[in-house]
N, C-alpha and C positions, 0 to 999 in steps of 0.2 A: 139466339141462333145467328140473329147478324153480327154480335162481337165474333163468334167464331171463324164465319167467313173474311172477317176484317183481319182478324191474327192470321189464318191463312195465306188469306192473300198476302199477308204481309211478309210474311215465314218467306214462301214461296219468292216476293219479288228482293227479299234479302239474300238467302242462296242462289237466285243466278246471277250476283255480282260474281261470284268465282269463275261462271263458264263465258264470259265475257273475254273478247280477245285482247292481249297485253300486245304489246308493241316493242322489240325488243330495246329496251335501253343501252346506249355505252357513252359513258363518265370520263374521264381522265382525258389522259394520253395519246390514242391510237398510234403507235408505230410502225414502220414499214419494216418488215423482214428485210430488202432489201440494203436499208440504210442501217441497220444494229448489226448487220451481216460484214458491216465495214468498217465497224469499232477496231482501233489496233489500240496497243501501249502507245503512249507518246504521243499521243495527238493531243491539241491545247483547245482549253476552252470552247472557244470561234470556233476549230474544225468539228467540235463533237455538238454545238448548238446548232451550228448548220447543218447537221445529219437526223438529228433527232428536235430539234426545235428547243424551248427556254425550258426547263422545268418546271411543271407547275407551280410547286410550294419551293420557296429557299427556306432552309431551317438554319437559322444565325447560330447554333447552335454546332455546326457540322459543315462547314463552311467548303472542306474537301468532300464531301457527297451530295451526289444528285441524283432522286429520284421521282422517276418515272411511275406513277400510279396510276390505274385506268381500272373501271370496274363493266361489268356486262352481268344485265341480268334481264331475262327469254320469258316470258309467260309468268306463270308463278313460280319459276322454278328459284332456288337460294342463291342470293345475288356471289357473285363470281370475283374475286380483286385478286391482281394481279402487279409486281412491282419490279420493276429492273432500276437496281441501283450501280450505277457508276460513281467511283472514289478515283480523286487526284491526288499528286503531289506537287504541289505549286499548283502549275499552270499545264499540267502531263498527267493526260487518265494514264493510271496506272491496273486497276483491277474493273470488270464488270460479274454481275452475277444477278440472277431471279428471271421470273417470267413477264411477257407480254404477250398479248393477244396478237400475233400476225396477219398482216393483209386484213385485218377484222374491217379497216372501211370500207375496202372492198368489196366484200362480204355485203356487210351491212349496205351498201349504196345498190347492190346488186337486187338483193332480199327489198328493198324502199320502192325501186323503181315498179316492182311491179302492182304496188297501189298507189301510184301513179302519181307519189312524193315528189321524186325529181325530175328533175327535165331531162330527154334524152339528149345522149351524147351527138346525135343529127342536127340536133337543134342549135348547139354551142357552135360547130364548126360551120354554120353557114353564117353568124354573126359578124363576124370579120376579125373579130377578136385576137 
């Protein structure tokens, strides 16, 4: 009888690893709508690195493409990936195309604060900073 209650207990304290709270993840990337909203033709290198930051990965392979990979995955739910590839000619985006998570730090920074991850924004502006 006490193996029983031991498998039990043990049944029991292995399923509620699932109802435990996940914390949501994000990977990659994060882009600002704002700054991918200002992508034209013909910007060079420099202008499109200072909008959206380095690429993560360079693939020597593809030397005129860059991409932007970021993944988000919420609870248990099936993780989420997401890529925006921009392609040059020389040193002149020429085409952009795929997805990104917008405003997601935002998001996520908003969603943190309230288990009391980061510091408030009252905090930062009285440092002198």
């Amino acid at each position: 009888m006490r193996k029983a209650y031991l498998l039990l207990f043990s049944f029991l304290l292995a399923s509620g690893c699932s109802l435990v709270y996940r914390q949501p993840v994000f990977q990659g990337t994060l882009l600002e709508k704002s700054n991918v909203e200002q992508l034209t033709e013909g910007l060079t290198h420099a202008q499109v690195q200072s909008l959206l930051g380095t690429p993560p990965l360079a693939d020597p392979f593809h030397g005129s493409r860059w991409d932007y990979t970021a993944t988000e995955q919420r609870g248990h739910k099936k993780r989420e990936v997401k890529t925006l590839t921009l392609w040059f000619d020389g040193d002149s985006l020429t085409r952009w195309e795929g997805e990104y998570f917008p405003e997601q730090d935002t998001a996520l920074a908003a969603e943190m604060g309230k288990f009391g991850n980061l510091k408030k924004d009252k905090d930062k502006k009285g440092s002198g900073h």
